[in-house]
C-alpha positions as semicolon CSV with decimal commas, in nm:
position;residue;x (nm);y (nm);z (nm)
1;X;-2,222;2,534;-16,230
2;X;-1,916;2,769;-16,240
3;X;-1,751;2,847;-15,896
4;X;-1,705;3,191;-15,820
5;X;-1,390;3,341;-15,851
6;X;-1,341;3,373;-15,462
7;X;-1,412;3,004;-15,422
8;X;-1,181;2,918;-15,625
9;X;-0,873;3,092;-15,495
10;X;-0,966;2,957;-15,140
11;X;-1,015;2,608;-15,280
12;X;-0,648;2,666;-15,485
13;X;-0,446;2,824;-15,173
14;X;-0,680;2,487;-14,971
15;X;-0,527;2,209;-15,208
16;X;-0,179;2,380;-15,263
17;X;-0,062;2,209;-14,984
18;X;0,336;2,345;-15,019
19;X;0,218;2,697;-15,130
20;X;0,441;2,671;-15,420
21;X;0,165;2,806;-15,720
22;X;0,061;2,486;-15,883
23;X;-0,142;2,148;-15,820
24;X;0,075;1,863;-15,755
25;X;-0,050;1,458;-15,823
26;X;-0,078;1,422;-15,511
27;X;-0,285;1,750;-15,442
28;X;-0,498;1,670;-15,730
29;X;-0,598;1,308;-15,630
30;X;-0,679;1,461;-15,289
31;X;-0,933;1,756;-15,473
32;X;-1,056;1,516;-15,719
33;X;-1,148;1,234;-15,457
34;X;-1,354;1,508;-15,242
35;X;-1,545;1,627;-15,542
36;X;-1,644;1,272;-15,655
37;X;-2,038;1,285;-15,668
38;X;-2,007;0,944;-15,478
39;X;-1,831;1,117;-15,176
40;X;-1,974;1,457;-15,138
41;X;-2,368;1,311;-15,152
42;X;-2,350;1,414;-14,766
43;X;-2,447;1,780;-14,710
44;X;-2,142;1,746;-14,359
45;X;-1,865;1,671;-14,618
46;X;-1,966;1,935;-14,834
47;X;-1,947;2,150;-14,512
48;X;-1,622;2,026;-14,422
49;X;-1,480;2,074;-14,738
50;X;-1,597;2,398;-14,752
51;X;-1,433;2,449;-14,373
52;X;-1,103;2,343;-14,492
53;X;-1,128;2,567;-14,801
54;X;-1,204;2,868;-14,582
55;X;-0,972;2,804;-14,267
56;X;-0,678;3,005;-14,437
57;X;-0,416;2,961;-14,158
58;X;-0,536;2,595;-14,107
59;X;-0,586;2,632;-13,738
60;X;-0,879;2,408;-13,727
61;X;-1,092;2,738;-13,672
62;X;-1,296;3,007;-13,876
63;X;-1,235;3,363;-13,767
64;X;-1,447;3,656;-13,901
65;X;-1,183;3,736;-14,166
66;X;-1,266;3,348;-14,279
67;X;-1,649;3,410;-14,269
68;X;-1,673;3,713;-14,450
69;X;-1,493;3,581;-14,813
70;X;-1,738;3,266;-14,739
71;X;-2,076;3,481;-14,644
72;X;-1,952;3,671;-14,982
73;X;-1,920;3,347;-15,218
74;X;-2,222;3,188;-15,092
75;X;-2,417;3,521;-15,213
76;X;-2,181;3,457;-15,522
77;X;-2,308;3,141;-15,616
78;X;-2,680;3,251;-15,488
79;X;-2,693;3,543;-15,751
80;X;-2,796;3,761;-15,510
81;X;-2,668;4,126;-15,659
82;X;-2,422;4,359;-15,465
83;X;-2,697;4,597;-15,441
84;X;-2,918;4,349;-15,185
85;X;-2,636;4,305;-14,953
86;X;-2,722;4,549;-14,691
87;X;-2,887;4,521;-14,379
88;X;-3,002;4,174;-14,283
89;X;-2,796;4,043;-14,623
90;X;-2,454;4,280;-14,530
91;X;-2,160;4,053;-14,463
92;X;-2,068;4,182;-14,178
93;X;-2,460;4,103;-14,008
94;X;-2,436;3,750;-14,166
95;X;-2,104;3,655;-14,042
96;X;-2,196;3,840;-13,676
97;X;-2,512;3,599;-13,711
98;X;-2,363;3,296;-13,806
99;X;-2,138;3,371;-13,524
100;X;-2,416;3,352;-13,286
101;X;-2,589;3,070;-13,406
102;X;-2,292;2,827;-13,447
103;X;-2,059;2,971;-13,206
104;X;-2,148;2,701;-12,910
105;X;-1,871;2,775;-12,672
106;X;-1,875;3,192;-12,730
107;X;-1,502;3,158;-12,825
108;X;-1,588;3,413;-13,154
109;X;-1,491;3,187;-13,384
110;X;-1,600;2,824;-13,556
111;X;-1,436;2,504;-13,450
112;X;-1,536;2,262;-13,746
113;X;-1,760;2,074;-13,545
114;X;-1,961;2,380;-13,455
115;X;-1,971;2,453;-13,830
116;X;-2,086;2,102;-13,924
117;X;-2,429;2,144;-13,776
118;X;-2,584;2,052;-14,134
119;X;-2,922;2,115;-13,911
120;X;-2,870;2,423;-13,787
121;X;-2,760;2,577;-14,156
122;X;-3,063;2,431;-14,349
123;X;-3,294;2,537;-14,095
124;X;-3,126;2,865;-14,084
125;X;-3,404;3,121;-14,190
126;X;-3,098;3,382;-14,307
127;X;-2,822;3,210;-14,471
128;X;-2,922;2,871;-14,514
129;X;-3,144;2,958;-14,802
130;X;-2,876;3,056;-14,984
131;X;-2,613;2,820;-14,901
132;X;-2,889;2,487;-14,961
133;X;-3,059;2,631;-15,230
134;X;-2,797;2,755;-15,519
């Protein structure tokens, strides 16, 4: 499966650890040794992975500005078409419901605990499809 083009600049700017354009050894062994079918066979380190790809400013949080470029690659890798992303499917509603449903302490954004609730995305009758099912 190809990763879409947004996933992969997260996961680049994720693994360039110094910011300086390029992949070092030591960045590499770290982005091979996550995507080793042995270690991601666990839906919660797929989650996390997919945290630390989206939490630009490596706070240890996801903001809405973090949540949208996700809510947009998971559609990505769905197929679902630009023109079926209104309403219930807009990004905005999806990251405003995510939001809601994994936001625990109503801070407005996702501590990666809150967004490793594997249970709470597959069940999820919105997004989860989506995300478990591409």
């Amino acid at each position: 499966m190809q990763l879409s083009f947004r996933i992969h600049n997260h996961y680049f700017f994720n693994r360039d650890q110094d910011h300086n354009g390029a992949i070092d050894f030591i960045e590499f062994i770290s982005l091979t040794h996550k995507l080793d079918p042995n270690y991601i066979n666990d839906e919660n380190i797929y989650l996390a992975l997919l945290f630390d790809m989206f939490d630009r400013d490596h706070n240890g949080y996801l903001e809405k500005r973090e949540l949208k470029p996700l809510v947009e690659s998971i559609y990505d890798l769905a197929g679902l078409p630009e023109d079926e992303r209104h309403g219930m499917n807009s990004t905005h509603a999806q990251v405003k419901h995510l939001l809601n449903k994994l936001d625990k302490n109503g801070d407005k954004r996702l501590s990666k605990e809150e967004f490793l609730n594997e249970q709470t995305w597959a069940n999820d009758e919105r997004l989860g499809h989506f995300f478990f099912n591409y």
